[in-house]
CHARMM internal coordinates of N, CA and C (Angstrom, degrees):
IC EDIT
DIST 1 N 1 CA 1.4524
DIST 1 CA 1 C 1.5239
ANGL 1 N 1 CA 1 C 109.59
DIST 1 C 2 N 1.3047
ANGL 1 CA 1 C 2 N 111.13
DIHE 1 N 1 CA 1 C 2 N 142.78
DIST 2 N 2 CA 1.3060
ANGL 1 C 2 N 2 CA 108.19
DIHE 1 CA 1 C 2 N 2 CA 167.35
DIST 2 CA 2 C 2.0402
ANGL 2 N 2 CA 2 C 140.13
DIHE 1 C 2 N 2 CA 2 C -91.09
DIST 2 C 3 N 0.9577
ANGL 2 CA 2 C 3 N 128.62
DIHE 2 N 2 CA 2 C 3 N 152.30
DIST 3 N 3 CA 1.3770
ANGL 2 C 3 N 3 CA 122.98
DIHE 2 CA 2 C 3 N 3 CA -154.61
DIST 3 CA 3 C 1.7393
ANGL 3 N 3 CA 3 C 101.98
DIHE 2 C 3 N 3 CA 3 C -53.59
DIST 3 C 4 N 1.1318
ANGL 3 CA 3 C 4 N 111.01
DIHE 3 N 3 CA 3 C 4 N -29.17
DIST 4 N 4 CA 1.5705
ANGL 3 C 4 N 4 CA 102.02
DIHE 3 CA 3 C 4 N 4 CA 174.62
DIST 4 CA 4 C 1.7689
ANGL 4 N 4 CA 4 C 119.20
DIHE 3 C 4 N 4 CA 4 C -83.59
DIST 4 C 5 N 1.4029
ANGL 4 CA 4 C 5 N 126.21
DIHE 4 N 4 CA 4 C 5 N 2.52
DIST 5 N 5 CA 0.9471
ANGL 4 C 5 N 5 CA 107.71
DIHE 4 CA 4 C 5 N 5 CA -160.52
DIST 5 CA 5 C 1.5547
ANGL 5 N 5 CA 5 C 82.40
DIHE 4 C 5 N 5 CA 5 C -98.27
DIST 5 C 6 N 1.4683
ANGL 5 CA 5 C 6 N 108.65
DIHE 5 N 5 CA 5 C 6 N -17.95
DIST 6 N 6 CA 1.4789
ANGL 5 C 6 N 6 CA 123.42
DIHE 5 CA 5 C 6 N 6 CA -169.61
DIST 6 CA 6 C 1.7422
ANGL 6 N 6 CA 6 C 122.07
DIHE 5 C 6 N 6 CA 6 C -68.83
DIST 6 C 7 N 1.4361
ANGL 6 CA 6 C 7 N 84.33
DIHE 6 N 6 CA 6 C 7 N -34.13
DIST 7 N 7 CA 1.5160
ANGL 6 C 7 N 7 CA 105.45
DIHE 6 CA 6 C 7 N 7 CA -168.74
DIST 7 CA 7 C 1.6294
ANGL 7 N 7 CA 7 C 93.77
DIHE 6 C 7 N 7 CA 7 C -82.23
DIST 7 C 8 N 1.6650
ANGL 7 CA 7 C 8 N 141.15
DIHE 7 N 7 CA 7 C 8 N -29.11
DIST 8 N 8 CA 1.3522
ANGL 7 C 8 N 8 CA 124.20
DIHE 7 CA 7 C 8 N 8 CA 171.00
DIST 8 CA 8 C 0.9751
ANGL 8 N 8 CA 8 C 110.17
DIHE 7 C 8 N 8 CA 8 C -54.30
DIST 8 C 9 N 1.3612
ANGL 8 CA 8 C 9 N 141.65
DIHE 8 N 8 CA 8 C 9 N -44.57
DIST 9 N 9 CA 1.5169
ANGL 8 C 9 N 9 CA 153.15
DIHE 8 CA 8 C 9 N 9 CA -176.02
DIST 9 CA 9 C 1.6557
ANGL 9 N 9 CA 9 C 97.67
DIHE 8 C 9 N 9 CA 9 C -8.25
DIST 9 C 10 N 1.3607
ANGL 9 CA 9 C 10 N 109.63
DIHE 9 N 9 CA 9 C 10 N -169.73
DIST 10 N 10 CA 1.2411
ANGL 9 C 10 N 10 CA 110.68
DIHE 9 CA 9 C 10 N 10 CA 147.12
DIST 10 CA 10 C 1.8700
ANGL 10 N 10 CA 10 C 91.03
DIHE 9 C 10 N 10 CA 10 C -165.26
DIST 10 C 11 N 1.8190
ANGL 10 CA 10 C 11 N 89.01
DIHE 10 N 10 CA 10 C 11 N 153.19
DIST 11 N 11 CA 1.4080
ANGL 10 C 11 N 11 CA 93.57
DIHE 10 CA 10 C 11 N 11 CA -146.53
DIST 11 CA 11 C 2.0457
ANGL 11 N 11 CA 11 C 138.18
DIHE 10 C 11 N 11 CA 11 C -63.98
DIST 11 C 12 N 2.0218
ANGL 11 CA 11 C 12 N 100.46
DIHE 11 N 11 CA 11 C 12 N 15.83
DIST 12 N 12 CA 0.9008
ANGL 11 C 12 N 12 CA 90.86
DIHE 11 CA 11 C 12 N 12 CA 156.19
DIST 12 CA 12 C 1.7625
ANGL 12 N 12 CA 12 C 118.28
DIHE 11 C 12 N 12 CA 12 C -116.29
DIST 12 C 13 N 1.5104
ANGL 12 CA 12 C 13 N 108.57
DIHE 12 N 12 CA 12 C 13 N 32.67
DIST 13 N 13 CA 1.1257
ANGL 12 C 13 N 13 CA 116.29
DIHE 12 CA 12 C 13 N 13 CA 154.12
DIST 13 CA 13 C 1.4801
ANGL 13 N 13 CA 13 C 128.54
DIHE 12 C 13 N 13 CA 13 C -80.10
DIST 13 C 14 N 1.3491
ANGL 13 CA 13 C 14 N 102.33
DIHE 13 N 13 CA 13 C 14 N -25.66
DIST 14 N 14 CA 1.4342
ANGL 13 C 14 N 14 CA 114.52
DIHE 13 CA 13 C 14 N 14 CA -173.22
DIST 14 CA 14 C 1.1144
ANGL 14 N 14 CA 14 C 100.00
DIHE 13 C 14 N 14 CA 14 C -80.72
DIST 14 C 15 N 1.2589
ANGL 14 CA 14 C 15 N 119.12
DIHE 14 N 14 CA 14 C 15 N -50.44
DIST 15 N 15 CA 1.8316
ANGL 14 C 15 N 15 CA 113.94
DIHE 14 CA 14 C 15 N 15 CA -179.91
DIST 15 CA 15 C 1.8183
ANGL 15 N 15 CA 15 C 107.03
DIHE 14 C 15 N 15 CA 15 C -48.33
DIST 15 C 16 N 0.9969
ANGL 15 CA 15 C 16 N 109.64
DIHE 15 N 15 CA 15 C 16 N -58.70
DIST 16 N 16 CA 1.3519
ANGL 15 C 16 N 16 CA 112.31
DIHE 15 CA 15 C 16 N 16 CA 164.00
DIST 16 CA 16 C 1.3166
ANGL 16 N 16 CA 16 C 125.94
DIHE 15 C 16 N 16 CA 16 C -9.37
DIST 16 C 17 N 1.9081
ANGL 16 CA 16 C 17 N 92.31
DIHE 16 N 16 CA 16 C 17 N -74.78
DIST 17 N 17 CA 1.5992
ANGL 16 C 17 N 17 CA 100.54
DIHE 16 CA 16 C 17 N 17 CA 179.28
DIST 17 CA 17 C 1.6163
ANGL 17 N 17 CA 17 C 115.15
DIHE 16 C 17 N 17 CA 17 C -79.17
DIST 17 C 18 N 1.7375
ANGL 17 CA 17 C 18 N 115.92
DIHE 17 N 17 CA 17 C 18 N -16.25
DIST 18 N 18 CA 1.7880
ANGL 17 C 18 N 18 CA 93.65
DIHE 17 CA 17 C 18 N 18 CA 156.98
DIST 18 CA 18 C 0.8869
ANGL 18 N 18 CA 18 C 128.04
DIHE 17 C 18 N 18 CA 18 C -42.97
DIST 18 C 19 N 1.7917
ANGL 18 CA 18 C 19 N 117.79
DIHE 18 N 18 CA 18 C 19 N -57.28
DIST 19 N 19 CA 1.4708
ANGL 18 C 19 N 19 CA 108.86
DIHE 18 CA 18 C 19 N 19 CA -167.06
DIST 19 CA 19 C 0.9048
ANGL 19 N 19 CA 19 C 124.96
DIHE 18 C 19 N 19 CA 19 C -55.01
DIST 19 C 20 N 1.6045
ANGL 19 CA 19 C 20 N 114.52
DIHE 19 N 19 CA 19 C 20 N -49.72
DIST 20 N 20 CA 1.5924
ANGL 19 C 20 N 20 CA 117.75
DIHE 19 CA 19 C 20 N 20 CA -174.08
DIST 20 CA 20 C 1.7258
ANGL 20 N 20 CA 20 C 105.86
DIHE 19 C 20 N 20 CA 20 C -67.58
DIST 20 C 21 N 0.9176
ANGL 20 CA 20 C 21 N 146.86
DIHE 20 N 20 CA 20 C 21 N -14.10
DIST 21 N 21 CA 1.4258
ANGL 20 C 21 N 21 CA 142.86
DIHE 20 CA 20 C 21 N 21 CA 167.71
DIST 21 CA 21 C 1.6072
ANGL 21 N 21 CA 21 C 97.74
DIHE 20 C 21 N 21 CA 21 C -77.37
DIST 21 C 22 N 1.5875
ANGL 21 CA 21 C 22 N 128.00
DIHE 21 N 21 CA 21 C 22 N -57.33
DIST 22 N 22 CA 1.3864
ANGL 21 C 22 N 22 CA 106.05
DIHE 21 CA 21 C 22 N 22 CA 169.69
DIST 22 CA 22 C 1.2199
ANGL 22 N 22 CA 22 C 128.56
DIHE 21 C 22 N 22 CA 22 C -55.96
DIST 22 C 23 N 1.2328
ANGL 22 CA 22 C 23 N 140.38
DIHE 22 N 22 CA 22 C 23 N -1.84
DIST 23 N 23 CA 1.8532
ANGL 22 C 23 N 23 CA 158.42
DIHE 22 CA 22 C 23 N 23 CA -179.92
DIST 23 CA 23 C 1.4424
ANGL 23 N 23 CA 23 C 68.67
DIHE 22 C 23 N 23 CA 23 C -90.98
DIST 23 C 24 N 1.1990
ANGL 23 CA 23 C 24 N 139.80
DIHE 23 N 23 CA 23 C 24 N -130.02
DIST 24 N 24 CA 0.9899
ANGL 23 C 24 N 24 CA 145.20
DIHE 23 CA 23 C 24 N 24 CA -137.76
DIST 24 CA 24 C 0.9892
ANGL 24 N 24 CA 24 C 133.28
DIHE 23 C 24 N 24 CA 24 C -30.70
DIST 24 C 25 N 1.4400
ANGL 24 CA 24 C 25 N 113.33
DIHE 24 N 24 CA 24 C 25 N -41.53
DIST 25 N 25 CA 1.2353
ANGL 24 C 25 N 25 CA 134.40
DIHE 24 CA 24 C 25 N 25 CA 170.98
DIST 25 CA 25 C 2.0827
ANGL 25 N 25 CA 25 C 104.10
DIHE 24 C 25 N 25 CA 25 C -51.52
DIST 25 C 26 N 1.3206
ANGL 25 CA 25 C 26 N 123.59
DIHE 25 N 25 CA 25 C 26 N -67.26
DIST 26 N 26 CA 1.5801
ANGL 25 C 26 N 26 CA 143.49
DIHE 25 CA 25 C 26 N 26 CA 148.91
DIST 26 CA 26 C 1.6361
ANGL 26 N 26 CA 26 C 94.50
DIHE 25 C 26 N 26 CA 26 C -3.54
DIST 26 C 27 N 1.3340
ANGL 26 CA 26 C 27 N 102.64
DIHE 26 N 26 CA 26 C 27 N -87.51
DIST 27 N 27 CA 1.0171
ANGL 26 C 27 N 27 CA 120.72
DIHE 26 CA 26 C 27 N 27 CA 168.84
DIST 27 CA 27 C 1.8042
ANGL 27 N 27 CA 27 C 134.94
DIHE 26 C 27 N 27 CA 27 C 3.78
DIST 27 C 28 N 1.3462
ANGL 27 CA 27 C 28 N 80.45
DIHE 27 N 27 CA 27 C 28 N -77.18
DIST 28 N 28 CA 1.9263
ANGL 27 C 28 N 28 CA 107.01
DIHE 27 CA 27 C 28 N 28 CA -169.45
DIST 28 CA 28 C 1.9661
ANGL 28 N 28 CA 28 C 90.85
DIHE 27 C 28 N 28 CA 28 C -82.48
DIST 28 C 29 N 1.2029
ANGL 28 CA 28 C 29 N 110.12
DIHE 28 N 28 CA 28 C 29 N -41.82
DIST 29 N 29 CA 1.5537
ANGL 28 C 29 N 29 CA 115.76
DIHE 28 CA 28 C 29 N 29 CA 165.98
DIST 29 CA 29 C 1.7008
ANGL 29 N 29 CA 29 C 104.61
DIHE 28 C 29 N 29 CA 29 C -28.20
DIST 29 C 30 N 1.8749
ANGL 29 CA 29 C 30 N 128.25
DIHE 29 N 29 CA 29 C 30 N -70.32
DIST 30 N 30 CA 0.8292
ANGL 29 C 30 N 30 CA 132.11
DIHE 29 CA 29 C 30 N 30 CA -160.21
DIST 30 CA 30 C 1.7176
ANGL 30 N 30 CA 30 C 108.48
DIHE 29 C 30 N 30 CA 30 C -66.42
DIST 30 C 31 N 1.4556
ANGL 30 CA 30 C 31 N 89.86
DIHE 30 N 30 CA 30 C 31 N -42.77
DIST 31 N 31 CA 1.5147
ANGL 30 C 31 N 31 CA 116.25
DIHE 30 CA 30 C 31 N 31 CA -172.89
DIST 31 CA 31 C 1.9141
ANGL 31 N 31 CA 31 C 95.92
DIHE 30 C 31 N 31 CA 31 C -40.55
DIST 31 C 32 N 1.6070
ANGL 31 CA 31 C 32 N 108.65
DIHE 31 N 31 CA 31 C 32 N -57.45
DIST 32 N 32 CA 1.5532
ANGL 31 C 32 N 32 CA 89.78
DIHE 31 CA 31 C 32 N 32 CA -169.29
DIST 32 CA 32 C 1.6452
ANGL 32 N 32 CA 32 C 101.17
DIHE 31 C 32 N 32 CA 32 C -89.26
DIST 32 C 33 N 1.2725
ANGL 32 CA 32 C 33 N 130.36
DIHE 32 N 32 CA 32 C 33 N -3.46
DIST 33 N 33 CA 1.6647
ANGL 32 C 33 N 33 CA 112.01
DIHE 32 CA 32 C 33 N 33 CA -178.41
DIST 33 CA 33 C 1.7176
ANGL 33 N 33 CA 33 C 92.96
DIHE 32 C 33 N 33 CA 33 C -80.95
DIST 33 C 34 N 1.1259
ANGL 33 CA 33 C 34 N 130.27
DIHE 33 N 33 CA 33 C 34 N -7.35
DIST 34 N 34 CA 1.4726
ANGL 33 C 34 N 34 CA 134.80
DIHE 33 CA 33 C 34 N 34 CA 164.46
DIST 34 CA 34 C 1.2707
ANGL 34 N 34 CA 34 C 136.23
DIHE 33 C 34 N 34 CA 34 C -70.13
DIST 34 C 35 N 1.4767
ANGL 34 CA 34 C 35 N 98.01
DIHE 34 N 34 CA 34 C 35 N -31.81
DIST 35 N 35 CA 1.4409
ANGL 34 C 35 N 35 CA 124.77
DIHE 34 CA 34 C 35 N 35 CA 172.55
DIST 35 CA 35 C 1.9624
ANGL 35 N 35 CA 35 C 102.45
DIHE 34 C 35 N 35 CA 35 C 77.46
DIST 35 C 36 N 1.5522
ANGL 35 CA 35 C 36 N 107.57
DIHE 35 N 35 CA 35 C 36 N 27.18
DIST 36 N 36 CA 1.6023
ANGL 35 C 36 N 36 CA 102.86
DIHE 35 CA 35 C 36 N 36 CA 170.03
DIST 36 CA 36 C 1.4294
ANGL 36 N 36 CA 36 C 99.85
DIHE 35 C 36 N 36 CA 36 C -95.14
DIST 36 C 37 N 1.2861
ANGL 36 CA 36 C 37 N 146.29
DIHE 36 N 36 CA 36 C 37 N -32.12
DIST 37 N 37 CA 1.1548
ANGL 36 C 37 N 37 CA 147.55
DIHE 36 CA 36 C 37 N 37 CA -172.18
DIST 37 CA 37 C 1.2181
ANGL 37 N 37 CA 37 C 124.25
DIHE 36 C 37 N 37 CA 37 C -17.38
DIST 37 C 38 N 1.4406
ANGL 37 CA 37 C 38 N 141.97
DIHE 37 N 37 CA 37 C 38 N 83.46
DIST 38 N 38 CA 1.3886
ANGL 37 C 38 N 38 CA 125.26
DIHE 37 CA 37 C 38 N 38 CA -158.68
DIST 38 CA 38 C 1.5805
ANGL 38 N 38 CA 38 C 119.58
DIHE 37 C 38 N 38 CA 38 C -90.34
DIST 38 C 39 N 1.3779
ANGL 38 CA 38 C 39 N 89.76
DIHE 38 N 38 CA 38 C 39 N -27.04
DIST 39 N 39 CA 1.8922
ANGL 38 C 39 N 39 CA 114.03
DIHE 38 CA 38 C 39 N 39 CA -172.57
DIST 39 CA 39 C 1.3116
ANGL 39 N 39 CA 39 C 120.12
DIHE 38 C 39 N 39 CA 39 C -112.09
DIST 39 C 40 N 1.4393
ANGL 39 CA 39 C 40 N 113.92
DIHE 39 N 39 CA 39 C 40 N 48.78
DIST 40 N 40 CA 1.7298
ANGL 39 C 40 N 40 CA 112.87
DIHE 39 CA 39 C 40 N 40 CA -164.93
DIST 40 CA 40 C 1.3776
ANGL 40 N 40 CA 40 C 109.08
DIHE 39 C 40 N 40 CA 40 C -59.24
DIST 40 C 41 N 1.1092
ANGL 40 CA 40 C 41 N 123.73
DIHE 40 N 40 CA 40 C 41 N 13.11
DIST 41 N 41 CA 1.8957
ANGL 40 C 41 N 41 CA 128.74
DIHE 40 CA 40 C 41 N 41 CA 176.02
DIST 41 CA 41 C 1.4692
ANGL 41 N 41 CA 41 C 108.14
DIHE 40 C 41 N 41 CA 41 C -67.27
DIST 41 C 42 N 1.7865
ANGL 41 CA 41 C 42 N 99.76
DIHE 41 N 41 CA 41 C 42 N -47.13
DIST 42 N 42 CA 1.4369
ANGL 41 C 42 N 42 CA 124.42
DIHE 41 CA 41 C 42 N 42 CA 178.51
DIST 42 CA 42 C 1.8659
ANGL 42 N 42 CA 42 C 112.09
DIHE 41 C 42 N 42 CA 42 C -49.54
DIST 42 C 43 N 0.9428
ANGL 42 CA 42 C 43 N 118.49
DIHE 42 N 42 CA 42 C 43 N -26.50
DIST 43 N 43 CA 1.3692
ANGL 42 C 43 N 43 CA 118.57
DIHE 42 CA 42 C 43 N 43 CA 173.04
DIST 43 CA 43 C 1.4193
ANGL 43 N 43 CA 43 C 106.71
DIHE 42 C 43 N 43 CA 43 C -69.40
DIST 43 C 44 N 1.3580
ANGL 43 CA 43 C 44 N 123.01
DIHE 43 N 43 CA 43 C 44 N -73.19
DIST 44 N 44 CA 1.7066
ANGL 43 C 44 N 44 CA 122.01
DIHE 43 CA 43 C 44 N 44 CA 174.59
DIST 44 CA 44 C 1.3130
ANGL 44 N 44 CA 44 C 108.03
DIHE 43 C 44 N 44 CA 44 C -33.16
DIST 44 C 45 N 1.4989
ANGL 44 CA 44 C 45 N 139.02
DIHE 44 N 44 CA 44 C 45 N -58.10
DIST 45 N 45 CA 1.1727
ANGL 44 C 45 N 45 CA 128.87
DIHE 44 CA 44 C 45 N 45 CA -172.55
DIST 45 CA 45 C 1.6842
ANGL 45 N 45 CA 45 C 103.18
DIHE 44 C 45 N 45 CA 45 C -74.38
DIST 45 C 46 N 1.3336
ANGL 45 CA 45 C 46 N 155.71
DIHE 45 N 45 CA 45 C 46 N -63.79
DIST 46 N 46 CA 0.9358
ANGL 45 C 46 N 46 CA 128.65
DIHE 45 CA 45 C 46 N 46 CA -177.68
DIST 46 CA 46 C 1.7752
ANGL 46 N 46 CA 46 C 116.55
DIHE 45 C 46 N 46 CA 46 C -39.63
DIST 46 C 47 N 1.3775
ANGL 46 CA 46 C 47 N 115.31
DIHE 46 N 46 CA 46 C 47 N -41.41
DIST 47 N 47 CA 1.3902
ANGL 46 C 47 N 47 CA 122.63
DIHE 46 CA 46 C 47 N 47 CA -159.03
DIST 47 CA 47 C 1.8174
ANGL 47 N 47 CA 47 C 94.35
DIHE 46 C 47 N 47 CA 47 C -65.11
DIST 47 C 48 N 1.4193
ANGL 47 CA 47 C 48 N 113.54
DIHE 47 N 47 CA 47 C 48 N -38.46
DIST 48 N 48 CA 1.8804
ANGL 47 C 48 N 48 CA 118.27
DIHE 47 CA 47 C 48 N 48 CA -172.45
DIST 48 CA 48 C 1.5738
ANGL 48 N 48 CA 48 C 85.43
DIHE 47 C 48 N 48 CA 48 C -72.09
DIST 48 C 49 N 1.1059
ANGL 48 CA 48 C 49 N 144.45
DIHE 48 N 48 CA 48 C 49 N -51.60
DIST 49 N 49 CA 1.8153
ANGL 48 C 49 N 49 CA 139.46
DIHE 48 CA 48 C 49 N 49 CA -150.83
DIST 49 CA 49 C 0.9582
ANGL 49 N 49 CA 49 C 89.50
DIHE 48 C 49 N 49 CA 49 C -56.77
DIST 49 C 50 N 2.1629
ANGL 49 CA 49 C 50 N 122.49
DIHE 49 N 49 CA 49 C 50 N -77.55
DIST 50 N 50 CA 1.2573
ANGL 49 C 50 N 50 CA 114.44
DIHE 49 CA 49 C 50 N 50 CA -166.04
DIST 50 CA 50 C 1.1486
ANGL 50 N 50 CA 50 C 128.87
DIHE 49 C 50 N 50 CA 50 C -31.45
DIST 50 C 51 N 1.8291
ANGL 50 CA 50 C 51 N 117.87
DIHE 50 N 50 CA 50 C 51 N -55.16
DIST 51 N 51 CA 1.1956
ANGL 50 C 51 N 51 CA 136.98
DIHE 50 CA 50 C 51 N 51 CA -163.70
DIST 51 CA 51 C 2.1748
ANGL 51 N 51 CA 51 C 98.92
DIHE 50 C 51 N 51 CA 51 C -61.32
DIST 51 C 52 N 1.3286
ANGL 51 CA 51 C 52 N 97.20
DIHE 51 N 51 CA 51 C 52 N -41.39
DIST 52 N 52 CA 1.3985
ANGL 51 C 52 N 52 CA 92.36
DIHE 51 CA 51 C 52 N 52 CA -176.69
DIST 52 CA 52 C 1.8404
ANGL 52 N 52 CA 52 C 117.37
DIHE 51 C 52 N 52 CA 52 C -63.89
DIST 52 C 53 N 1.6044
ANGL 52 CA 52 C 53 N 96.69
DIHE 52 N 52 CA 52 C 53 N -30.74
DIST 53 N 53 CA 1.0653
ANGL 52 C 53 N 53 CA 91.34
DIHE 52 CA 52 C 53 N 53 CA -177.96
DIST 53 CA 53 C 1.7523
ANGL 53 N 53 CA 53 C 127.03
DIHE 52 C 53 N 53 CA 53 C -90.74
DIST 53 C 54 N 1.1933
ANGL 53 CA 53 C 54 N 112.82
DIHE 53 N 53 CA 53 C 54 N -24.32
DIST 54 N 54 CA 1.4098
ANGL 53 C 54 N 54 CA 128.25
DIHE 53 CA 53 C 54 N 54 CA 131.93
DIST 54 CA 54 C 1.6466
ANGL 54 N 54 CA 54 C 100.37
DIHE 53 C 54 N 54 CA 54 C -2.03
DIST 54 C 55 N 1.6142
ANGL 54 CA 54 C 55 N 110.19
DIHE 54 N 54 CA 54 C 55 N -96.92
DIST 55 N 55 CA 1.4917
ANGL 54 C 55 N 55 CA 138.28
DIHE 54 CA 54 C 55 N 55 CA -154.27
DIST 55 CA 55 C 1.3168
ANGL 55 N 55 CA 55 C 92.33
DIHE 54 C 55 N 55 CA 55 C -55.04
DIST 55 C 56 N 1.7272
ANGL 55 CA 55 C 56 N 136.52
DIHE 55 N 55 CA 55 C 56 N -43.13
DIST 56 N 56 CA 1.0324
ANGL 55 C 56 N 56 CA 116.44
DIHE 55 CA 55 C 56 N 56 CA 177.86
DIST 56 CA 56 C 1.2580
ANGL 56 N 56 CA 56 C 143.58
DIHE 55 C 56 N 56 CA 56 C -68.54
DIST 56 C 57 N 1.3998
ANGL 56 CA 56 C 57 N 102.05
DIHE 56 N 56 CA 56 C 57 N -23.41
DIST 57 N 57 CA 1.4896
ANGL 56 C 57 N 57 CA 120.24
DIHE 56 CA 56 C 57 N 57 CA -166.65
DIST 57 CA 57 C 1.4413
ANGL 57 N 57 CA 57 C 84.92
DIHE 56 C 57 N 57 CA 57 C -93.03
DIST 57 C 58 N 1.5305
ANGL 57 CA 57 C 58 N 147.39
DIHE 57 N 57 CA 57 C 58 N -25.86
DIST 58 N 58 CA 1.3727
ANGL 57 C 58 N 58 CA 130.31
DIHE 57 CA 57 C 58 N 58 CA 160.81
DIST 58 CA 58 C 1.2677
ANGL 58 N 58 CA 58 C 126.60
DIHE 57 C 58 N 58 CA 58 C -62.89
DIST 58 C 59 N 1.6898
ANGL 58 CA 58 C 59 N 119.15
DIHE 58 N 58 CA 58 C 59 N -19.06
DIST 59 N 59 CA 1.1114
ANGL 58 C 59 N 59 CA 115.90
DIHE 58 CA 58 C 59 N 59 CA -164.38
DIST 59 CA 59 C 1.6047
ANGL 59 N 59 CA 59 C 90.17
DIHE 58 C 59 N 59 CA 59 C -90.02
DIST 59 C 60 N 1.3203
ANGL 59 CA 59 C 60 N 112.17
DIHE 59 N 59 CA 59 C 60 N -64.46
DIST 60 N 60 CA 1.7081
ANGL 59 C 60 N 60 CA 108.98
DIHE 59 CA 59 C 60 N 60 CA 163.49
DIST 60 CA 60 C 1.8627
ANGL 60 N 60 CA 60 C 140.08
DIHE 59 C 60 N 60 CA 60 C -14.20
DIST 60 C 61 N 1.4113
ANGL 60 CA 60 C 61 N 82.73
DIHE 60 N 60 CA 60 C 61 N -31.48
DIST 61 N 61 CA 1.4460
ANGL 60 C 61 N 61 CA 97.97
DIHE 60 CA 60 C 61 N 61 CA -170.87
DIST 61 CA 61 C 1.4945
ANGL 61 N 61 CA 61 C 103.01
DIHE 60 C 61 N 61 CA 61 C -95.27
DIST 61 C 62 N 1.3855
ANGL 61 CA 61 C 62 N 127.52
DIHE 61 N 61 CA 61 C 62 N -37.20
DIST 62 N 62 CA 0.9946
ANGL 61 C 62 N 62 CA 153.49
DIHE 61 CA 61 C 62 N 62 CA 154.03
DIST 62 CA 62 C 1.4350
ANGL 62 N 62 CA 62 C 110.83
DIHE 61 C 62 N 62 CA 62 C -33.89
DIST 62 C 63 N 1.3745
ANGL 62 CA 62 C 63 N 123.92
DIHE 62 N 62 CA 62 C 63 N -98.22
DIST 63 N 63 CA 1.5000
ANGL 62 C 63 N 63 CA 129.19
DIHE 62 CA 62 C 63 N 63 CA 172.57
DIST 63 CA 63 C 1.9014
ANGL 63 N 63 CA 63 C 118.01
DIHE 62 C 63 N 63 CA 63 C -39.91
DIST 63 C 64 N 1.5642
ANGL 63 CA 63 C 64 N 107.52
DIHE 63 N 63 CA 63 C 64 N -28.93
DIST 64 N 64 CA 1.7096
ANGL 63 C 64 N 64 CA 105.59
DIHE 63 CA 63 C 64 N 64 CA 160.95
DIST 64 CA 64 C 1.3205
ANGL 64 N 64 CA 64 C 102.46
DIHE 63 C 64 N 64 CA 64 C -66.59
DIST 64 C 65 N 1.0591
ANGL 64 CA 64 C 65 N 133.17
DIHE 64 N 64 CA 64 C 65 N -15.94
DIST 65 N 65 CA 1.7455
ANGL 64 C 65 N 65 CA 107.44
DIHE 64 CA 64 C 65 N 65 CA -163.09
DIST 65 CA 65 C 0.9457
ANGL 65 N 65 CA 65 C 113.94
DIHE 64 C 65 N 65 CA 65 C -127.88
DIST 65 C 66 N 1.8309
ANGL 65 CA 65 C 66 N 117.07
DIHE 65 N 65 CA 65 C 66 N 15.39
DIST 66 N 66 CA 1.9742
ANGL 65 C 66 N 66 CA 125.87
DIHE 65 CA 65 C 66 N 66 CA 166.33
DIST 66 CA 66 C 1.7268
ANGL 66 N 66 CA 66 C 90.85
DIHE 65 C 66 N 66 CA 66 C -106.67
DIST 66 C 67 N 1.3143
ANGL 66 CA 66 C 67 N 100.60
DIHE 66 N 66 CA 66 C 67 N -28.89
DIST 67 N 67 CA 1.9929
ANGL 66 C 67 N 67 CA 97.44
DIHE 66 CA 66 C 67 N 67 CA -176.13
DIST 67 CA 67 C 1.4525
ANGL 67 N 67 CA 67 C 130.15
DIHE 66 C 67 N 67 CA 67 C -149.68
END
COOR INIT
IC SEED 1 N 1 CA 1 C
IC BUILD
């Protein structure tokens, strides 16, 4: 997903979509200590979502609490 589709959210959607990106994230973890892993690309992009979604829900939290 991209940072704007992220940023419509509103911020207990995003919590939402952490978890399930951290499940997944768990997930794809086992997937390669298993050696099923087929798409290890899929790790970088979950690993950038979180991080994006992280930054948003700070920036959100941020701008509620100067105005």
């Amino acid at each position: 997903m991209s940072a704007a589709d992220f940023r419509s959210k509103t911020p207990d959607q995003l919590k939402d979509q952490l978890l399930q990106l951290k499940k997944e994230q768990f997930n794809l973890r086992f997937q390669v200590a298993t050696g099923q892993l087929e798409k290890t690309a899929r790790i970088k992009v979950v690993r950038r979502d979180i991080a994006r979604v992280q930054t948003i829900l700070r920036e959100k939290a941020r701008a509620e609490a100067q105005g």
